[in-house]
MDAnalysis code that builds the backbone (N, CA, C; Angstrom):
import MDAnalysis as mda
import numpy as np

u = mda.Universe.empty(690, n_residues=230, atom_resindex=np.repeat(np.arange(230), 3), trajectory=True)
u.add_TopologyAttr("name", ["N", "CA", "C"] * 230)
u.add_TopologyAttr("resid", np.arange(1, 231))
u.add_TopologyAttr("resname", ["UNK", "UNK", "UNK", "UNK", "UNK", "UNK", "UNK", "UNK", "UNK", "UNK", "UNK", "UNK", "UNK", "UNK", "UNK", "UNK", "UNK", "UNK", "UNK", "UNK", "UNK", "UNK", "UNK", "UNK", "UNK", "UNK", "UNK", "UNK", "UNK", "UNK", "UNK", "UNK", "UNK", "UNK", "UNK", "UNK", "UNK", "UNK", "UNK", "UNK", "UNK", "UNK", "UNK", "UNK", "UNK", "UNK", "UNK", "UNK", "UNK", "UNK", "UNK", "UNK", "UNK", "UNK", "UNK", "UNK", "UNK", "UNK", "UNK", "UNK", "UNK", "UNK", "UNK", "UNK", "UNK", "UNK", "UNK", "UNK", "UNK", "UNK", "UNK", "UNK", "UNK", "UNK", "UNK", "UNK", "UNK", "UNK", "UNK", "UNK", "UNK", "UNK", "UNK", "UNK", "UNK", "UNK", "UNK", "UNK", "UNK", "UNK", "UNK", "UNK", "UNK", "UNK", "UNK", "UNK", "UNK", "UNK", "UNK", "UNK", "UNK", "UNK", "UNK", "UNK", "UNK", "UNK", "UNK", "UNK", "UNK", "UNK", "UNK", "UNK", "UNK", "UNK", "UNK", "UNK", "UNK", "UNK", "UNK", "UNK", "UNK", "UNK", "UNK", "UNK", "UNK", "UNK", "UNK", "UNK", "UNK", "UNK", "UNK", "UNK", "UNK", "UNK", "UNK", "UNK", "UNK", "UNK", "UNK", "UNK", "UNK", "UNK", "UNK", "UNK", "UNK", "UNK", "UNK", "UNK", "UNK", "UNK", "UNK", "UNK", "UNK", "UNK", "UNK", "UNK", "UNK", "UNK", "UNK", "UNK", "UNK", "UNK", "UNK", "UNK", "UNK", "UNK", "UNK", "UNK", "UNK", "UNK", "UNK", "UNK", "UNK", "UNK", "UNK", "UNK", "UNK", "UNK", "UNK", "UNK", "UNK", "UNK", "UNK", "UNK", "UNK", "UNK", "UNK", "UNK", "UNK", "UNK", "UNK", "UNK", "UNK", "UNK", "UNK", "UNK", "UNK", "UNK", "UNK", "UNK", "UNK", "UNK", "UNK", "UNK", "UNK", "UNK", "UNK", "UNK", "UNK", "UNK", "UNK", "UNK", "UNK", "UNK", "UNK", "UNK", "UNK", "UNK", "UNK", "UNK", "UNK", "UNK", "UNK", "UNK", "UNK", "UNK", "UNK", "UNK", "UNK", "UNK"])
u.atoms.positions = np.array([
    [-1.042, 14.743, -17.752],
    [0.028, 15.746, -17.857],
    [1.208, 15.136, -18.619],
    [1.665, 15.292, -19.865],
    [2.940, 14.997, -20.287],
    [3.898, 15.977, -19.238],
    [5.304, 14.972, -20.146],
    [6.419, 15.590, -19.467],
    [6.944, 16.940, -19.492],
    [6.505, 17.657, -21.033],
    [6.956, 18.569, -20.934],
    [6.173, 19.716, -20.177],
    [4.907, 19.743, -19.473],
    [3.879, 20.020, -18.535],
    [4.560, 20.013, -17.706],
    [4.811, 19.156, -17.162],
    [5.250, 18.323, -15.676],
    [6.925, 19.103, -15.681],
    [7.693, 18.711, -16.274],
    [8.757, 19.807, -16.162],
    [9.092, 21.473, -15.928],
    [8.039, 21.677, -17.173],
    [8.205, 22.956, -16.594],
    [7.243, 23.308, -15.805],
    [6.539, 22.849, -14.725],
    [5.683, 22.586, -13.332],
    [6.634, 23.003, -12.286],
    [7.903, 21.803, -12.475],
    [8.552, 21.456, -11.159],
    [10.387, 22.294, -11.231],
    [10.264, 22.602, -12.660],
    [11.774, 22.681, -12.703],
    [12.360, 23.942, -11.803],
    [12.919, 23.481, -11.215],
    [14.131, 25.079, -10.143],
    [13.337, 25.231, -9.445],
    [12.394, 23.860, -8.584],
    [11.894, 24.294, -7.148],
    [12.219, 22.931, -6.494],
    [11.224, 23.078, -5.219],
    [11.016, 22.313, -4.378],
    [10.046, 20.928, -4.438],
    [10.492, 19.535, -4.508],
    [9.192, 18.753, -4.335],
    [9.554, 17.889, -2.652],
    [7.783, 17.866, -2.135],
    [7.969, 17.535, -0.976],
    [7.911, 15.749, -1.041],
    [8.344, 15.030, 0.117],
    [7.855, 13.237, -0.210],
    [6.869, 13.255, 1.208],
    [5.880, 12.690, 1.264],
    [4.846, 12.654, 1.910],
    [5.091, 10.992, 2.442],
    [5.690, 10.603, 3.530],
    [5.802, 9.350, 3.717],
    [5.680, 8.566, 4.298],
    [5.263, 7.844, 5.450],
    [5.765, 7.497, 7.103],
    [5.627, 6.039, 7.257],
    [6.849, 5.298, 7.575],
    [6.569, 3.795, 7.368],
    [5.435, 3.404, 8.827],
    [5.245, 2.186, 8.626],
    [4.470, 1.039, 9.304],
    [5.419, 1.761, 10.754],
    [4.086, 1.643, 12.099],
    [4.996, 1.941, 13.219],
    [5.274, 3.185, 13.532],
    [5.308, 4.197, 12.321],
    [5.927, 5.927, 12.939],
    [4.177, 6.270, 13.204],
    [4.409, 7.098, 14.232],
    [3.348, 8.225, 15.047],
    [2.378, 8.258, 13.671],
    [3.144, 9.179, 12.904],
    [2.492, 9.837, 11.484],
    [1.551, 8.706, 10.215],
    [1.997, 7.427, 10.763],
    [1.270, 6.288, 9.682],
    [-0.094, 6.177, 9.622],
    [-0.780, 6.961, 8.988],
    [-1.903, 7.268, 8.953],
    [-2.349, 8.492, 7.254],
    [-3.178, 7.610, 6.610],
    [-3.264, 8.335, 5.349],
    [-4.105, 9.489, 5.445],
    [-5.218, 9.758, 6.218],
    [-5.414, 11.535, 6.480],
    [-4.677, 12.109, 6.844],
    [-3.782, 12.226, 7.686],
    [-2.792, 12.248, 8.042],
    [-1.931, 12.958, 7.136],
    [-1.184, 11.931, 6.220],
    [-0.752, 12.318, 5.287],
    [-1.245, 12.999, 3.939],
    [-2.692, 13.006, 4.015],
    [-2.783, 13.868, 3.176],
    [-2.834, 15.309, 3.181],
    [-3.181, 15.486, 5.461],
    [-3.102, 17.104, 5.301],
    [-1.549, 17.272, 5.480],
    [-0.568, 16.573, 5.394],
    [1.192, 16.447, 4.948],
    [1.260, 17.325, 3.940],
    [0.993, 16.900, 3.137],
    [0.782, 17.086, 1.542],
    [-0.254, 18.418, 1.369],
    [-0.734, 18.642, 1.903],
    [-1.569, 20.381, 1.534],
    [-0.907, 20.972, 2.280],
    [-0.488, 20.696, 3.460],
    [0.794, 22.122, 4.227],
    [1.519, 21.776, 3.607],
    [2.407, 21.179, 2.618],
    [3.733, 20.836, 1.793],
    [3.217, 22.201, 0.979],
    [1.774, 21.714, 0.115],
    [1.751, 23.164, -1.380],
    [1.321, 24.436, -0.472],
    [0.704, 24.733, 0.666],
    [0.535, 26.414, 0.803],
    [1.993, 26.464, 1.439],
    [3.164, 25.936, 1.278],
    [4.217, 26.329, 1.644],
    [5.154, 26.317, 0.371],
    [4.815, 25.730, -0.678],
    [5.260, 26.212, -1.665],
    [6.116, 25.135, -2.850],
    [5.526, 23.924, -2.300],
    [6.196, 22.543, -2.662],
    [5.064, 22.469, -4.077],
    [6.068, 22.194, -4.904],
    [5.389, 21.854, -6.541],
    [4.787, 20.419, -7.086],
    [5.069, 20.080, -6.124],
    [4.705, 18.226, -6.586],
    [4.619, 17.772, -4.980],
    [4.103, 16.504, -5.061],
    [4.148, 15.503, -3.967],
    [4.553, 14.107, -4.268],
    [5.487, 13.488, -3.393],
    [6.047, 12.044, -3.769],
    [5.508, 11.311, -2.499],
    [4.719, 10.465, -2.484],
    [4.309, 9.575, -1.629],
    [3.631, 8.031, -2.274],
    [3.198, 7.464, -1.052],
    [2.928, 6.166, -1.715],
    [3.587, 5.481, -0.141],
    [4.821, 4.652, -0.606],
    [5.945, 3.943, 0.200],
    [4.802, 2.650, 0.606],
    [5.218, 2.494, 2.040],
    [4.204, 1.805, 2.817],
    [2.381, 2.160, 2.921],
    [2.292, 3.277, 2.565],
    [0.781, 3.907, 2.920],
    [0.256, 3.280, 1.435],
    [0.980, 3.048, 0.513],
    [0.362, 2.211, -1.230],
    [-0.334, 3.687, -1.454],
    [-1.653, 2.676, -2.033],
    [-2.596, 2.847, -3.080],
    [-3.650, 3.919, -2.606],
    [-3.445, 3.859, -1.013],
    [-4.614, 4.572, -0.169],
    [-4.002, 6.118, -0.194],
    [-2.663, 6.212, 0.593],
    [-2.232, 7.364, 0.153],
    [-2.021, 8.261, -1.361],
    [-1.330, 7.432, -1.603],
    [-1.658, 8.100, -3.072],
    [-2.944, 8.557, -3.599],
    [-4.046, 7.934, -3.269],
    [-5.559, 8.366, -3.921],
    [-5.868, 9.587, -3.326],
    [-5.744, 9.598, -1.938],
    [-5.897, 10.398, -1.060],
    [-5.509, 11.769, -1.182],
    [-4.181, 11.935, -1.318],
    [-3.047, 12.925, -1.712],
    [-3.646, 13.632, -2.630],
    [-3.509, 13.231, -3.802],
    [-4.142, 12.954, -5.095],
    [-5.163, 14.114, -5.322],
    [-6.176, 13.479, -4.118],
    [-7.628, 14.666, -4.157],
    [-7.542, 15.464, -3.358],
    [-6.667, 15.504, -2.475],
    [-6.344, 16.312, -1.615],
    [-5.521, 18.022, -2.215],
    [-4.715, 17.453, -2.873],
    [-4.079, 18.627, -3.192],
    [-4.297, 19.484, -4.919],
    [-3.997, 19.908, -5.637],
    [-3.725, 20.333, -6.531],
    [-2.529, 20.690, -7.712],
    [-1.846, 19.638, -6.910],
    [-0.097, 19.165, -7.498],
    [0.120, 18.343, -8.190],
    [0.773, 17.724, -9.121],
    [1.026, 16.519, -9.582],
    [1.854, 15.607, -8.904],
    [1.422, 14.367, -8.549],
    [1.937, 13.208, -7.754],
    [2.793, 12.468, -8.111],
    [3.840, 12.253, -7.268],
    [5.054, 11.407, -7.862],
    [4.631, 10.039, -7.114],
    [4.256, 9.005, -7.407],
    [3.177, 7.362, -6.958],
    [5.080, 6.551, -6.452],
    [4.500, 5.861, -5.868],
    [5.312, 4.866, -5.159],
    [4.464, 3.762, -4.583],
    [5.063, 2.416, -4.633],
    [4.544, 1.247, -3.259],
    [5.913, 1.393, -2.533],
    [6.151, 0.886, -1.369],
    [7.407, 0.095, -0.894],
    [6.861, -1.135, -0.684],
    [7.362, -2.307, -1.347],
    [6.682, -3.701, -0.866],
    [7.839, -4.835, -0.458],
    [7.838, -4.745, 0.636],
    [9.046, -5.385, 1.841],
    [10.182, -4.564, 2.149],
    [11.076, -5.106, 2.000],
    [12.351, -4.008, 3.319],
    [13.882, -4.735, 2.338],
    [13.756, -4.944, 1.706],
    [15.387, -5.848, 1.225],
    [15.603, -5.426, -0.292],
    [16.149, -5.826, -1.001],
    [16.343, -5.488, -2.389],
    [15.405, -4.480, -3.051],
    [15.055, -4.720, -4.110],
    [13.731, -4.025, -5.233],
    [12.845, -3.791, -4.398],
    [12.333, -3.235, -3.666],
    [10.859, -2.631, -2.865],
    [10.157, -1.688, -3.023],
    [10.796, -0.906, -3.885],
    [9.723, 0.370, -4.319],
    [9.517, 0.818, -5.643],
    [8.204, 0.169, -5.480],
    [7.399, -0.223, -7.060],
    [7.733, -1.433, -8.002],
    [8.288, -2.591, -7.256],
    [9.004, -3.383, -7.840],
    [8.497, -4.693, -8.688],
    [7.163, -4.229, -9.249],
    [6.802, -4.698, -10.271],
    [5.622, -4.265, -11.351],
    [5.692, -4.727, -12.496],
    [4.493, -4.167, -13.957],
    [3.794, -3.776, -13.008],
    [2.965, -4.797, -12.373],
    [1.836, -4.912, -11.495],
    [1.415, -3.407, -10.670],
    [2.656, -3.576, -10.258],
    [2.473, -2.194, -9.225],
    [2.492, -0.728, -9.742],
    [3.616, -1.211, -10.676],
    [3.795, 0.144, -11.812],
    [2.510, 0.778, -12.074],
    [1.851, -0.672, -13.096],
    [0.232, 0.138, -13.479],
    [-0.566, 0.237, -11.905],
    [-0.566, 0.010, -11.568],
    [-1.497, -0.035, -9.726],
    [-1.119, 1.729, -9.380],
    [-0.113, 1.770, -9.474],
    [0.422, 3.120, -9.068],
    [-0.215, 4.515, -9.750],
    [-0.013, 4.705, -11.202],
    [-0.723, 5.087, -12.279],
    [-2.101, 4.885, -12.294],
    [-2.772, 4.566, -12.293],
    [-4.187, 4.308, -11.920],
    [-4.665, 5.000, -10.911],
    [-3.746, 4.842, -9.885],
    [-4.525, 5.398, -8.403],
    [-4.411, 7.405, -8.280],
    [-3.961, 7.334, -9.327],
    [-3.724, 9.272, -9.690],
    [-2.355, 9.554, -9.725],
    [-1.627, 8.776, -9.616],
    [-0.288, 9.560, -9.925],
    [0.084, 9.938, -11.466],
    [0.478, 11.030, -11.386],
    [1.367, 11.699, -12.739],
    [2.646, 10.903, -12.386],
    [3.724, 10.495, -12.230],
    [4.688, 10.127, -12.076],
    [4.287, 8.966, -11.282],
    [5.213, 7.633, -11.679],
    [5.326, 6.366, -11.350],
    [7.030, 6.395, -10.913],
    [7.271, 6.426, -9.817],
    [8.588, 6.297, -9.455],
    [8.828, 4.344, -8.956],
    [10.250, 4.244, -9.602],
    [10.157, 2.820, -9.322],
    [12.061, 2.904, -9.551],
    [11.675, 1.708, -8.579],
    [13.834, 1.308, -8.300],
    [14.490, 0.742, -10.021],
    [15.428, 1.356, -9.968],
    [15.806, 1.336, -11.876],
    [17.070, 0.783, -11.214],
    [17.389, 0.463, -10.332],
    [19.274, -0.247, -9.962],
    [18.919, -1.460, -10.682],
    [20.261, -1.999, -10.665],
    [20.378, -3.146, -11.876],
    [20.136, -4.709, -10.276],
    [19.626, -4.253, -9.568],
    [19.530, -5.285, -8.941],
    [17.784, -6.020, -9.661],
    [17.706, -7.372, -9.663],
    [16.430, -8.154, -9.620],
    [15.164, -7.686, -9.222],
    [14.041, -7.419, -10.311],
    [12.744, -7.311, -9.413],
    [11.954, -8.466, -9.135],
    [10.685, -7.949, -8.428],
    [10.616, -9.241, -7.527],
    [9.616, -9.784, -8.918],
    [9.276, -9.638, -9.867],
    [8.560, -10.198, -11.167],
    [9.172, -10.723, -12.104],
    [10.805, -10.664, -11.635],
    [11.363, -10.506, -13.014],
    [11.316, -9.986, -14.328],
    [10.445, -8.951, -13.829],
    [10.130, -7.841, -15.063],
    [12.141, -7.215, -15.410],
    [12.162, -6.559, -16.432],
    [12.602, -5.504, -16.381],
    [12.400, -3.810, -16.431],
    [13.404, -3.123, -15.926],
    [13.056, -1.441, -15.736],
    [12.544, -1.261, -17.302],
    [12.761, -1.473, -18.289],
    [11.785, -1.430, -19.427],
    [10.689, -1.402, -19.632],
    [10.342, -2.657, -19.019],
    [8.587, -3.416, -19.127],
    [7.939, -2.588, -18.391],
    [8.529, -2.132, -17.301],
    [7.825, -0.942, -16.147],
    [7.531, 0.061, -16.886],
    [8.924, 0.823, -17.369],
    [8.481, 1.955, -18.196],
    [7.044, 1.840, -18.918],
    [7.552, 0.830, -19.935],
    [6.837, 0.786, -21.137],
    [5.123, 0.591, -20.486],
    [4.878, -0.461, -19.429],
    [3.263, 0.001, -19.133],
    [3.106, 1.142, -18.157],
    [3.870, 1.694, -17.336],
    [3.412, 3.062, -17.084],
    [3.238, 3.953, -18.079],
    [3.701, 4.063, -19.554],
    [3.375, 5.069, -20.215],
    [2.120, 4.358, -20.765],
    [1.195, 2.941, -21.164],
    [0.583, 2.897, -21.287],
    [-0.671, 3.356, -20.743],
    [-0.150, 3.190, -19.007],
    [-1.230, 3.715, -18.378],
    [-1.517, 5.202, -18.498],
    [-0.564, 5.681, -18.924],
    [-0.745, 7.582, -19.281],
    [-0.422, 8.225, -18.125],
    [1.055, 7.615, -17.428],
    [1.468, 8.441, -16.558],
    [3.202, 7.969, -17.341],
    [3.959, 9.034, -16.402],
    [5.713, 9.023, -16.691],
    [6.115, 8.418, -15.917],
    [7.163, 7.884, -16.095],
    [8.072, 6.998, -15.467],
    [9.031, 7.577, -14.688],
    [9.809, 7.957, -13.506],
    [10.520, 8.573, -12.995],
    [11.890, 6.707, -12.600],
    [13.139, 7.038, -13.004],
    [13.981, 5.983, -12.374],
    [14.799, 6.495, -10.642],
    [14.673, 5.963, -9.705],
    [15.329, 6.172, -9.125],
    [16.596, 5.043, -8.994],
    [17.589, 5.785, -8.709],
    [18.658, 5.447, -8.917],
    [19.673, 5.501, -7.844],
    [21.103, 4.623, -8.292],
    [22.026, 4.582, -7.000],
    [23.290, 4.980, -7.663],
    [23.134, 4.937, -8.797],
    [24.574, 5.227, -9.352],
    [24.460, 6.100, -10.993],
    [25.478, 6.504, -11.573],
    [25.645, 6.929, -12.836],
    [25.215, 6.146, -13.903],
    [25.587, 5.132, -13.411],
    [25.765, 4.035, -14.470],
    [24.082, 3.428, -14.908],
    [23.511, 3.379, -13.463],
    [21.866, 3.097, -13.600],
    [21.378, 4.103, -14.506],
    [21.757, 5.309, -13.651],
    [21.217, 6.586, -14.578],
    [21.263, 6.683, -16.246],
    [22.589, 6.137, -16.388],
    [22.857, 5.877, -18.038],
    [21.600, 5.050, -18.804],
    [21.721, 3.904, -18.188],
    [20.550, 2.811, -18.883],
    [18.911, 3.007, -18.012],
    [19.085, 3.593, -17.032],
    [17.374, 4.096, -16.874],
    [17.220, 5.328, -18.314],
    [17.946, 6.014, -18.501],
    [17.511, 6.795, -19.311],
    [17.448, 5.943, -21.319],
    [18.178, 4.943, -21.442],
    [17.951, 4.083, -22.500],
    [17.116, 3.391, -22.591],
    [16.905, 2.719, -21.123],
    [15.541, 2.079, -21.016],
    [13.829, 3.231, -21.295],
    [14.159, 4.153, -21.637],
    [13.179, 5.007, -22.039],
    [12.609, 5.776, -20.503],
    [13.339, 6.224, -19.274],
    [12.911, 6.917, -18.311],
    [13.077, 8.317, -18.310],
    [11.559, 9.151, -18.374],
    [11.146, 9.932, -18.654],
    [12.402, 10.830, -17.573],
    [12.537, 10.698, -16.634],
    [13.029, 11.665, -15.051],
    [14.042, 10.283, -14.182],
    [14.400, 11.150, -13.905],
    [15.964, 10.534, -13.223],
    [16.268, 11.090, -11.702],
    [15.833, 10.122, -10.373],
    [16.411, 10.985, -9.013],
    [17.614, 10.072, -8.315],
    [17.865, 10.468, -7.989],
    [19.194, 9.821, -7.042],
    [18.975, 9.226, -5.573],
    [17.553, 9.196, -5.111],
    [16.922, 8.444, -4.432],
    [17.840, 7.707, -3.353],
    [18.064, 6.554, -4.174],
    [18.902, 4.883, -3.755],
    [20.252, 5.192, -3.444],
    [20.919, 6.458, -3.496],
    [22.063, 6.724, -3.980],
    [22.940, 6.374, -2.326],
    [23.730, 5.415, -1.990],
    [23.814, 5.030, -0.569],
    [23.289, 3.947, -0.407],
    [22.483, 3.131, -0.651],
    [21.204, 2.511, 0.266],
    [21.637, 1.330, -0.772],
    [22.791, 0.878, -1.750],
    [22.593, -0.002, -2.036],
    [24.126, -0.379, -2.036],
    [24.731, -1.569, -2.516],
    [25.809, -1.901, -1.921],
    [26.787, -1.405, -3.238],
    [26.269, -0.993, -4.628],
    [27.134, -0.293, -4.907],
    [27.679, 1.013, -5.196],
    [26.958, 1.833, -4.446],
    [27.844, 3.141, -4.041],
    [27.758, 3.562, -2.484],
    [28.783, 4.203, -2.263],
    [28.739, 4.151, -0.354],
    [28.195, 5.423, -0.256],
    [27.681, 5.715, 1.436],
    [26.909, 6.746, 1.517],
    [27.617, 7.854, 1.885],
    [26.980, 8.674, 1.223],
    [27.976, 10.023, 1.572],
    [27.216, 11.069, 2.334],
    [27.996, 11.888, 3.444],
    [27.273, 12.461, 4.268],
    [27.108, 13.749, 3.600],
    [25.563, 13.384, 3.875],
    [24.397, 14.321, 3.249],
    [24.281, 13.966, 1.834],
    [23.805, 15.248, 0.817],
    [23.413, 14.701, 0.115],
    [24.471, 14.361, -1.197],
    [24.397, 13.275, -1.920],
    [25.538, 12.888, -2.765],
    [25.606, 14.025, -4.155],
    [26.118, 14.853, -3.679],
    [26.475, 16.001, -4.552],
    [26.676, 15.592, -6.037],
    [28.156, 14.341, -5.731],
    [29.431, 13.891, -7.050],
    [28.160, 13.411, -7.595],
    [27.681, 12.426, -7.184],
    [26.538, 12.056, -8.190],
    [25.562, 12.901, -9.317],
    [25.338, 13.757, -8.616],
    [24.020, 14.777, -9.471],
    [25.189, 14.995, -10.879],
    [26.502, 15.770, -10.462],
    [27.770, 16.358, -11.366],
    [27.487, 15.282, -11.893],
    [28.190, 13.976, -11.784],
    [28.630, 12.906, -12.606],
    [27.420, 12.937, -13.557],
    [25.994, 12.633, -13.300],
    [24.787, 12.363, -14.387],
    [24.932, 13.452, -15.381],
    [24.607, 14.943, -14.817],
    [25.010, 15.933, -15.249],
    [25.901, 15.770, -16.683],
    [27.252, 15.084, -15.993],
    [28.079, 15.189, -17.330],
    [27.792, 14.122, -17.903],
    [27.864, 13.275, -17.948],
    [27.378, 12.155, -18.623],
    [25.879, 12.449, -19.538],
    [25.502, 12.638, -19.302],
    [23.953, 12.671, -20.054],
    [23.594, 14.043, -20.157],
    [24.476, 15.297, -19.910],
    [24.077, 16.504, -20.005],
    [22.072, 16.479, -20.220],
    [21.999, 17.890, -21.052],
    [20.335, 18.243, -20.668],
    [19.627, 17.437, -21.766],
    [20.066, 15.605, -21.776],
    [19.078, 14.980, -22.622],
    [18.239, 14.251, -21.024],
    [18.467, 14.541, -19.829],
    [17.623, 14.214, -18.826],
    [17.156, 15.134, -17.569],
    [15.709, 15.070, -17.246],
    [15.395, 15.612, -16.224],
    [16.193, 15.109, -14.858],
    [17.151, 15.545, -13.973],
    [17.794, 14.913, -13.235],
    [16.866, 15.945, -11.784],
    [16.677, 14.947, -10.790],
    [16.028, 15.144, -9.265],
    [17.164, 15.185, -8.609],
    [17.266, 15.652, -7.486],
    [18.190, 15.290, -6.398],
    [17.534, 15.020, -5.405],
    [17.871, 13.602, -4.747],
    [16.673, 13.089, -3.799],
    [17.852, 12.404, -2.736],
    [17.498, 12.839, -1.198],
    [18.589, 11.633, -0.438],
    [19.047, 12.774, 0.324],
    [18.736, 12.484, 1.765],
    [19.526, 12.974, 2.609],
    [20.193, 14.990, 2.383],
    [18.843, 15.698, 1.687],
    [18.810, 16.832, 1.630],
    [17.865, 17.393, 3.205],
    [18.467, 17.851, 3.882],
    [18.332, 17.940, 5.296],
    [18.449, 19.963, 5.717],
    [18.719, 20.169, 4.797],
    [18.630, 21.972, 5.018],
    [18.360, 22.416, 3.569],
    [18.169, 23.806, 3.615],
    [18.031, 24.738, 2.853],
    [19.102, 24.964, 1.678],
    [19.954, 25.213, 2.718],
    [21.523, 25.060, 2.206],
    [21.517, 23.995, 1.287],
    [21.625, 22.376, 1.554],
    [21.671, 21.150, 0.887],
    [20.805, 21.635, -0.229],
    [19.350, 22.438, -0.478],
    [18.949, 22.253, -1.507],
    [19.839, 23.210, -2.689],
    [20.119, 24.244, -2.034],
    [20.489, 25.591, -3.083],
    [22.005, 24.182, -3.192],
    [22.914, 24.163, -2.985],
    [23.739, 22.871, -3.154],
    [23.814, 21.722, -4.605],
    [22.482, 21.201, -4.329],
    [21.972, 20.265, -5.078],
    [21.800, 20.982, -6.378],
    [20.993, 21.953, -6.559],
    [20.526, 22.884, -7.510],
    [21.888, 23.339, -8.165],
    [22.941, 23.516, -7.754],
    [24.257, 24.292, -7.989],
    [24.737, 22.813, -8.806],
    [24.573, 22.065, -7.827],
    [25.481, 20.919, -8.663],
    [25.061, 20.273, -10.376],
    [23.769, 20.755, -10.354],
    [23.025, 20.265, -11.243],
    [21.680, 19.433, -11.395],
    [21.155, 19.420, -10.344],
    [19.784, 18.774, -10.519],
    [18.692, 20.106, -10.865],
    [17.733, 19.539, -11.792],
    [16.686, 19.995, -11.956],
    [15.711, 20.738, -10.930],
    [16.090, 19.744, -10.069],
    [14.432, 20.020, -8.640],
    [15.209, 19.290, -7.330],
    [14.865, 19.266, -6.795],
    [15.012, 18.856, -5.545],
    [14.235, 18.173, -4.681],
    [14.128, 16.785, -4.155],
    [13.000, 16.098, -3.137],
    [13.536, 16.050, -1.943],
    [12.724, 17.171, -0.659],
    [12.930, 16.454, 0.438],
    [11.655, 16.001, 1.233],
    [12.128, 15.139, 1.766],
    [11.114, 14.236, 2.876],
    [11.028, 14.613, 4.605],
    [12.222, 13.706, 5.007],
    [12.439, 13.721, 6.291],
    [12.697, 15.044, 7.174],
    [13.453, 15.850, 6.547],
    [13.570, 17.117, 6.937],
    [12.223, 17.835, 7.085],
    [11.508, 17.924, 6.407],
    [10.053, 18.401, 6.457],
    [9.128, 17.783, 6.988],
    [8.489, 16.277, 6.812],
    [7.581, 15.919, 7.133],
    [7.498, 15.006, 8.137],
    [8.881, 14.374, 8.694],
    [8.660, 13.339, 9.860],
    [9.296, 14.347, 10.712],
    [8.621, 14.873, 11.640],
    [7.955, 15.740, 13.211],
    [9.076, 14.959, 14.128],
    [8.741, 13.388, 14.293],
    [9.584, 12.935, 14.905],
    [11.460, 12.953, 14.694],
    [11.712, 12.670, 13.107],
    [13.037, 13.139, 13.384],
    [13.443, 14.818, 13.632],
    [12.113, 15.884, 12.881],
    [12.555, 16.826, 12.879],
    [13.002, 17.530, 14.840],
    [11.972, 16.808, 15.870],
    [12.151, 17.430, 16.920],
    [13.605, 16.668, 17.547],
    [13.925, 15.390, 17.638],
    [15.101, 14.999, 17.761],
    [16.328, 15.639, 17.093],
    [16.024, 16.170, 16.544],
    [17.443, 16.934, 15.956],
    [17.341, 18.239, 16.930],
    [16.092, 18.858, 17.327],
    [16.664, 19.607, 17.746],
    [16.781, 19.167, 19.559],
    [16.272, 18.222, 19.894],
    [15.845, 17.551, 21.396],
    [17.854, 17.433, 21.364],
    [18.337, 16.755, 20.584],
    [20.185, 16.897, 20.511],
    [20.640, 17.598, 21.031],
    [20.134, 19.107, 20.007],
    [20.611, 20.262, 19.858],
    [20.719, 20.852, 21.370],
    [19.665, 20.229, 22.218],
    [19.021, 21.017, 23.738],
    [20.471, 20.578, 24.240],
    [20.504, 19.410, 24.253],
    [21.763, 18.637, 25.073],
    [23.112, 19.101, 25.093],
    [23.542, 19.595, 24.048],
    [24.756, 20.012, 23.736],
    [25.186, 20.767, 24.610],
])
């Protein structure tokens, strides 16, 4: 699937992330793959998974559904961990993903590759490159570095931008103006309602990824197990 396929696939909807680390109830790749088929008969245009579940989920997903896959590893818990090297890049691409999502912050990967070298062999492998990102500024040079799609992912989660409750709106605007429509921009992070998505969409992202709100059971019933208490 090129990009311009894949765009106008996903653009002005919903994509779901299919995810569950090491330890949650849900860590289990059948599991997650019937995640990912109640995600599309509900109306989700893509699937983003991978994280901790790798190479297995993703394959899985993959044949499972009839969507195009946004691929991920998470490999450890600290800096660069998701997709954070060539290696994994092509590993990712291979295993069926249309999209190779990988950390584009200007922090160190663990190969000492750069967000370039990633790009450049995920498009060898004949999938797109998606950057996730924490700031404007990444966003600027993920998109020089040749990244096909742009989400806001990291946006919080790294030490240089602080987290903002819910989802980081200023951000989507800021890329927005900065790079107007020479990029596919995602809004990914702490989109937790309906509302948050029509929001996101207003501010300027392309599409929208949510995860947790939808697919982890466990936070979704604690929010409302709260709600009982009140």
């Amino acid at each position: 699937m090129n990009s311009t396929t894949f765009f106008d696939t996903v653009r002005g909807s919903l994509i779901v992330s299919v995810q569950a680390p090491d330890g949650h109830p849900l860590r289990d790749t059948r599991t997650m793959a019937f995640l990912a088929k109640a995600a599309e008969a509900g109306g989700s245009t893509a699937i983003r998974c991978g994280g901790y579940g790798g190479l297995a989920d993703i394959e899985a997903i993959a044949a499972a559904v009839s969507l195009p896959v946004i691929g991920l590893t998470k490999e450890g818990e600290t800096g660069v961990y998701i997709t954070p090297s060539v290696a994994s890049a092509v590993a990712v691409a291979k295993a069926g993903a249309t999209v190779v999502a990988i950390d584009a912050t200007s922090r160190p990967r663990q190969d000492r590759s750069t967000f370039a070298d990633q790009v450049h062999a995920v498009h060898e492998a004949g999938a797109l490159a998606m950057a996730d990102i924490a700031t404007a500024e990444e966003a600027v040079a993920a998109h020089e570095a040749g990244a096909d799609l742009i989400s806001t992912t990291l946006a919080g989660y790294t030490e240089h931008r602080a987290k903002s409750d819910g989802p980081d709106l200023e951000l989507i605007k800021e890329i927005r103006s900065r790079l107007g429509d020479q990029v596919f921009l995602i809004g990914e992070g702490r989109f937790h309602s309906p509302g948050h998505v029509r929001l996101g969409r207003q501010a300027g992202a392309d599409a929208i990824i949510v995860g947790t709100a939808i697919t982890d059971v466990a936070w979704i019933t604690n929010e409302f197990a709260v709600a009982a208490h009140d």
